[in-house]
C-alpha positions in Angstrom: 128.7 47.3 60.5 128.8 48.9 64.0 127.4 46.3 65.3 129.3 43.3 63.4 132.3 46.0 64.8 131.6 45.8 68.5 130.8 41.7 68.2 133.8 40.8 66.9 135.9 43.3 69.3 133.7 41.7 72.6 134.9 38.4 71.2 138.5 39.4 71.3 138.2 40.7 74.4 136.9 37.2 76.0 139.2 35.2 74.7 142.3 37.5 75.9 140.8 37.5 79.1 140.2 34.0 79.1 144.2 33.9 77.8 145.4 35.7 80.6 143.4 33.4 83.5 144.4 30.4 82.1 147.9 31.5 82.4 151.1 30.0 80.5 153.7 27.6 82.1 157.4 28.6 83.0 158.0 26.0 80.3 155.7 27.2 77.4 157.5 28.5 74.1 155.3 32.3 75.7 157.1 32.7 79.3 160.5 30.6 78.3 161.5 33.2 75.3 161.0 35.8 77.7 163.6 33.9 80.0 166.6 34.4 77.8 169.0 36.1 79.9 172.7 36.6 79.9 173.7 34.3 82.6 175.4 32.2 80.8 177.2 34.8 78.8 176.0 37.0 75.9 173.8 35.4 73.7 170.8 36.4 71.4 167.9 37.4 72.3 168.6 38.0 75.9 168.3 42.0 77.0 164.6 41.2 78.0 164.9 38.1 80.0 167.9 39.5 81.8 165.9 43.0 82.3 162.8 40.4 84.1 165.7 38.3 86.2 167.1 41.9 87.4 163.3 42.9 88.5 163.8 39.6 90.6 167.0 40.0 91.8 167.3 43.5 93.0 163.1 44.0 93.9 161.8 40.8 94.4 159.3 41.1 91.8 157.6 38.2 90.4 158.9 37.4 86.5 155.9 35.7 85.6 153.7 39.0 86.8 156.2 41.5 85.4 156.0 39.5 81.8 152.4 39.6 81.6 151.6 43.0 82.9 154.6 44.1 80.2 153.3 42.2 77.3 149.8 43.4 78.1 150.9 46.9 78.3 152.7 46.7 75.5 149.4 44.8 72.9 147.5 47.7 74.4 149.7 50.8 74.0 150.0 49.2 70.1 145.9 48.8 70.3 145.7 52.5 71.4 148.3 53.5 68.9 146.6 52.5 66.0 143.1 53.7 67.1 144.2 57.1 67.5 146.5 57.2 64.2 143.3 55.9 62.3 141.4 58.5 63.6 143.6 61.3 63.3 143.9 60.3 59.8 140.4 59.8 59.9 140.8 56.3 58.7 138.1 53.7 60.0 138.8 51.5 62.3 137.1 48.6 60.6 139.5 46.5 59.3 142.2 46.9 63.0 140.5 43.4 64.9 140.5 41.2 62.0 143.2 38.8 62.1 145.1 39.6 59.9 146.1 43.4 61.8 146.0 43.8 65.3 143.6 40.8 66.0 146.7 38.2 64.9 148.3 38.2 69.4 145.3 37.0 70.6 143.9 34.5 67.6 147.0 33.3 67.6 147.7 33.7 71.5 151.4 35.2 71.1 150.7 38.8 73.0 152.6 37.5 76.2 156.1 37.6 73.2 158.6 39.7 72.1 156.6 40.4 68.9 154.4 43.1 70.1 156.9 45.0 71.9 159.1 45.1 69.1 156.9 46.5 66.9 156.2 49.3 69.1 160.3 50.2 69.1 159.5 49.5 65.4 157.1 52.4 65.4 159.6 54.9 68.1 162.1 53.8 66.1 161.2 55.0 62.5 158.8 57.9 64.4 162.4 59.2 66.0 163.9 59.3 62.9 160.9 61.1 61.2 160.8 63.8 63.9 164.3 64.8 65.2 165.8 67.0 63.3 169.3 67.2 65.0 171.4 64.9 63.1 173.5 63.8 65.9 171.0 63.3 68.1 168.9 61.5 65.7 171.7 58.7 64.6 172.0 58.4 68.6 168.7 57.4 69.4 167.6 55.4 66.3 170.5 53.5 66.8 170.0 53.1 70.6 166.7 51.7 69.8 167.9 49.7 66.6 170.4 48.2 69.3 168.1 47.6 72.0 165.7 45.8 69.4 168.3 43.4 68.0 169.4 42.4 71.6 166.2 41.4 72.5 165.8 39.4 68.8 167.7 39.6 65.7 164.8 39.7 64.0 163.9 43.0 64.4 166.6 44.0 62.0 164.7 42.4 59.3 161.8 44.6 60.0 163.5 48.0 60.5 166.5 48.2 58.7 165.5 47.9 55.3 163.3 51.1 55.6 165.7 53.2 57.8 168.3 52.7 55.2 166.3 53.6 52.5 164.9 56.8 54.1 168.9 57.5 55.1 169.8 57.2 51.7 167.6 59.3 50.3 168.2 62.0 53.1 171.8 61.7 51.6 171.2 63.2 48.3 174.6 65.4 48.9 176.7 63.1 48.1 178.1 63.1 44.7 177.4 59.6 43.7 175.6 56.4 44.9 178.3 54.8 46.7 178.9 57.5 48.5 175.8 58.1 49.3 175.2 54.6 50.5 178.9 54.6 52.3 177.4 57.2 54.3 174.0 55.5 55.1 175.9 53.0 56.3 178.1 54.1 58.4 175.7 56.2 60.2 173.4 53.0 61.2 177.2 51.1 61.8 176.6 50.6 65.7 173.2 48.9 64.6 174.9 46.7 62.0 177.5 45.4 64.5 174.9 44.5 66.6 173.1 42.8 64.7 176.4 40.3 63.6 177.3 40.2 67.0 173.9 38.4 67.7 174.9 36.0 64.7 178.7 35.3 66.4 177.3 35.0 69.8 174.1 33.2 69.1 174.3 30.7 72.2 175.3 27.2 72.8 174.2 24.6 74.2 176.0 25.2 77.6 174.7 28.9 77.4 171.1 27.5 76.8 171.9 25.6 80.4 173.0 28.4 81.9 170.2 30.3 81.2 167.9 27.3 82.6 169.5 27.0 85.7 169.3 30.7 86.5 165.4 30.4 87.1 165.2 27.2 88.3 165.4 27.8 92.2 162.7 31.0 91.2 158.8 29.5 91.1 156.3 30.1 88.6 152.5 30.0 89.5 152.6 27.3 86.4 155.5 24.8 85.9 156.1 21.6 84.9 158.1 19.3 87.2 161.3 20.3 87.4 163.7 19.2 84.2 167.6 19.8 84.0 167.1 20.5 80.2 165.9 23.6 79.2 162.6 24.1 77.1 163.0 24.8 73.3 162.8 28.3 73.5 165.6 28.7 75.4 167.3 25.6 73.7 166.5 26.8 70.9 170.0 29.6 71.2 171.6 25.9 70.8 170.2 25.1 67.3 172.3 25.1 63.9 171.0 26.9 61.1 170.3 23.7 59.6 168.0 22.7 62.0 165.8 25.8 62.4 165.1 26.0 58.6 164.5 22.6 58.6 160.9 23.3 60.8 160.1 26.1 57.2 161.0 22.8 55.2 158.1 21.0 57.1 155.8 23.7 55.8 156.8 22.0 52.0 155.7 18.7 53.1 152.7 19.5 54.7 149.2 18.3 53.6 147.1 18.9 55.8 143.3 17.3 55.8 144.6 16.5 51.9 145.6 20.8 51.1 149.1 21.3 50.1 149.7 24.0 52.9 151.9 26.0 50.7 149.1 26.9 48.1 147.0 28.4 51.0 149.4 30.0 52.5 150.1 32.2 49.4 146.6 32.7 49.2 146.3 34.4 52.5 149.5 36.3 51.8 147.9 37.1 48.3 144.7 37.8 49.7 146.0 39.8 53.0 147.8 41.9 50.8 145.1 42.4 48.2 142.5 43.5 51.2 145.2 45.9 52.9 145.9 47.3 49.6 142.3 48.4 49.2 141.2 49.0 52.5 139.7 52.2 51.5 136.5 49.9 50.2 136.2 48.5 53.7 136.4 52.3 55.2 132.9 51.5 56.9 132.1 54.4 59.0 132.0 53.5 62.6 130.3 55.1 65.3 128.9 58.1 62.3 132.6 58.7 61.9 133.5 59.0 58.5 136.3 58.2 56.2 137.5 61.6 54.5 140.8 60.5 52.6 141.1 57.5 50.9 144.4 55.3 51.7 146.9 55.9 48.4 146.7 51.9 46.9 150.2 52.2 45.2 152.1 53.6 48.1 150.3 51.5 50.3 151.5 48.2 47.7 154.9 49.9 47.8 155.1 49.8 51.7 153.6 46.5 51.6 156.1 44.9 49.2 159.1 46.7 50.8 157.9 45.0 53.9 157.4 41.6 53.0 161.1 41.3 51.3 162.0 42.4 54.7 160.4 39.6 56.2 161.2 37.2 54.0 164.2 35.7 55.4 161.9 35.2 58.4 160.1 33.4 56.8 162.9 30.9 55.7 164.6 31.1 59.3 161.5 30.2 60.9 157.9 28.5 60.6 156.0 31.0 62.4 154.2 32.6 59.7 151.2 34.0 61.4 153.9 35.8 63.4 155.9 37.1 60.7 152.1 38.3 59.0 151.4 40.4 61.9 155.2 42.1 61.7 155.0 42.6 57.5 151.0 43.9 58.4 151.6 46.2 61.1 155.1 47.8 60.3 153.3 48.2 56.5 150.7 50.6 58.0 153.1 52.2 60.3 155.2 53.3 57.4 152.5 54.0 55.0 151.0 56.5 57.6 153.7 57.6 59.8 156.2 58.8 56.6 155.5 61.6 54.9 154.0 60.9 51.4 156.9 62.5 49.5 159.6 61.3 51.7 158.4 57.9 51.0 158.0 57.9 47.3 161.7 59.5 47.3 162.8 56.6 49.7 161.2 53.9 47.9 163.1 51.5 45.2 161.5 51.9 41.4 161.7 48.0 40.9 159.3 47.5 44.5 156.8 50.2 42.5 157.0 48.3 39.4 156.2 44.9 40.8 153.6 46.2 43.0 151.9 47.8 40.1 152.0 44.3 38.1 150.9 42.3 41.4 148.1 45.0 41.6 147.0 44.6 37.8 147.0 41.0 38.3 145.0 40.9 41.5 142.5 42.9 39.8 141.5 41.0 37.1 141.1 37.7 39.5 139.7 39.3 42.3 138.1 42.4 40.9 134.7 40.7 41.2 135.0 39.3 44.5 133.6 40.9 47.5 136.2 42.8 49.7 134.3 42.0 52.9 133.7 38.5 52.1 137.5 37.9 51.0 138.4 40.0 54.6 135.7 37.8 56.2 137.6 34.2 55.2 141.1 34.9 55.7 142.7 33.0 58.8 145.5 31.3 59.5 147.6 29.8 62.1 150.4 30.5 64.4 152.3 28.0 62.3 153.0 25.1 60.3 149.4 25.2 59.0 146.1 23.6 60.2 142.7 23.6 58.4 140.2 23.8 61.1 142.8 26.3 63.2 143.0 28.5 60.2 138.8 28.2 59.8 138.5 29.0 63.4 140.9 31.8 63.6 139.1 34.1 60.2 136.9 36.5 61.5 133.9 34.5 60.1 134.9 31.1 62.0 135.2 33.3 65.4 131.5 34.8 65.4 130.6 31.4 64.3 132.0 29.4 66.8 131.2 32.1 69.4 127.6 32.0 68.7 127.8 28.4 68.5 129.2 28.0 71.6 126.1 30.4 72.9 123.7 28.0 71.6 125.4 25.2 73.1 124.8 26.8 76.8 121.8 27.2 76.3 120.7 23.8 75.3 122.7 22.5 77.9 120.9 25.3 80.2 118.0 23.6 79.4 
């Protein structure tokens, strides 16, 4: 397994190479997101962009350099996060390339986002609340970083409120009676939650989305289009009525791809991602002679994993980018299982989330039970969005050392 290990992780490692040399255009949906700024007023999802057009302004430093070396930083301080958790928890790292964890940004080639980042102030976030003990201090900074998360998208409130109320609520067991108790939890995270409307209020125009445009167009990419007065759709996209962004989910119910209703297999590879995270303690192949001592706790692993994915759910009606919303219910699920103290989170935890993940878990048994853990981990892939066949083939861990090798072969035939 060592060696199927170090394959898979060389493979990864080419393509996000290759990623970064090819570059991305000033237009792309990658570099344009970034490019949200507050030129054109406050809007949505522009901290970030207006952080890269300062850089520019006041230094003279290239955006396009600053984005990548950011979002490159940022996939591998998560990267280096994770491997050191896993082995402090000695935890093996087996299962941390596969698409469906860490190995999502580069299958999917969305590292140079705002995804990656924001799951690493996902992880300060909830890891500042964990350790500071000062009260004060603590509703400060979490909601400093709660803030600074929803300014640069509103969707990290879907990923990191849910769980920082809970765990506030439960740290609340003082007050006399539930709405209290919840009275209080709210009002402590109250700067966060007026954030996050404000993003809904001021959530751009089209004349904002213009604004925005224009501020970069005298400033030159090394990749661009020719130059357009309109802007590109991620930044047009501040312009959009509700209606029309769930409209591109709707698509999702329409789709049949190569004849496969893309609905039934995506709940299969949310059925089966969550069934092979669940029991990830069968795939704990030791790697490198490093063995796995304790065995990941299944139902508080399901509980962090349903919690998560009702947290996510709205993204996933907002928006068609599912293998985006995947990596965000996948990641922030282990970072809560292993970051929060097992008590705390039983405490924290909802009975009805335990009760359905206990049912789910029954269920998944007795149709999976048989099934081979690596094989099921093996076939799960899936696209960026919408959904395609071959792309989904292509992107499980299986299709990628088959068409690497394949593509080997091919060289050397053509060597020949």
């Amino acid at each position: 397994m060592t060696l199927f290990f170090l394959a898979y992780v060389l493979i990864l490692v080419i393509i996000f190479i290759r990623q970064i040399n090819s570059g991305y255009a000033k237009e792309s949906w990658n570099i344009s997101e970034l490019l949200i700024n507050y030129q054109g007023g406050f809007v949505r999802r522009g901290l970030l962009g207006e952080f890269f057009y300062s850089l520019h302004q006041w230094f003279g430093i290239s955006p396009y350099i600053a984005i990548i070396v950011f979002c490159a930083t940022a996939y591998l301080a998560l990267i280096a996060f994770f491997v050191l958790l896993f082995s402090k928890k000695k935890q093996s790292l087996f299962l941390l390339p596969f698409v469906f964890v860490l190995g999502n940004p580069i299958m999917n080639n969305f590292w140079v986002r705002k995804d990656v980042f924001l799951i690493l102030l996902f992880i300060l976030t909830l890891f500042s609340y964990l350790r500071i003990n000062k009260q004060i201090l603590r509703i400060i900074v979490v909601n400093f970083l709660l803030m600074v998360g929803i300014l640069i998208h509103e969707g990290f409130a879907f990923i990191c409120l849910p769980i920082l109320l809970l765990l506030s609520a439960s740290d609340t067991h003082q007050a006399k009676s539930p709405v209290a108790r919840w009275a209080r939890t709210f009002t402590l995270l109250l700067p966060s939650l007026v954030t996050f409307f404000a993003t809904f209020v001021a959530k751009g125009s089209y004349a904002s989305a213009q604004a925005i445009w224009n501020s970069w167009k005298s400033i030159t990419f090394p990749l661009q289009e020719a130059q357009s007065n309109l802007a590109p759709s991620a930044i047009d996209a501040l312009s959009w009525s509700l209606r029309k962004g769930i409209s591109f989910s709707y698509n999702i119910f329409t789709n049949f791809d190569n004849g496969f209703y893309a609905p039934l297999l995506w709940a299969m590879v949310f059925i089966l991602i969550y069934y092979i995270i669940t029991k990830a303690s069968s795939l704990n192949y030791p790697l490198f002679r490093q063995k796995t001592v304790d065995p990941i706790n299944r139902e508080l692993m399901s509980n962090s994993m349903m919690l998560q994915l009702i947290a996510v759910l709205p993204l996933l009606i907002l928006g068609w980018d599912w293998g985006r919303w995947i990596f965000y219910w996948v990641v922030s699920s282990l970072a809560i299982y292993f970051l929060v103290p097992e008590e705390k989170l039983k405490a924290s935890l909802p009975q009805p989330i335990s009760t359905i993940s206990l049912k789910l878990n029954t269920c998944l048994d007795g149709m999976l039970g048989r099934c081979n853990l690596l094989f099921l981990a093996l076939l799960v892939g899936f696209p960026q969005y919408s959904w395609v066949l071959v792309t989904s083939i292509q992107h499980s861990a299986a299709g990628t050392l088959l068409k690497s090798f394949s593509t080997v072969i091919e060289q050397l035939l053509n060597f020949t």
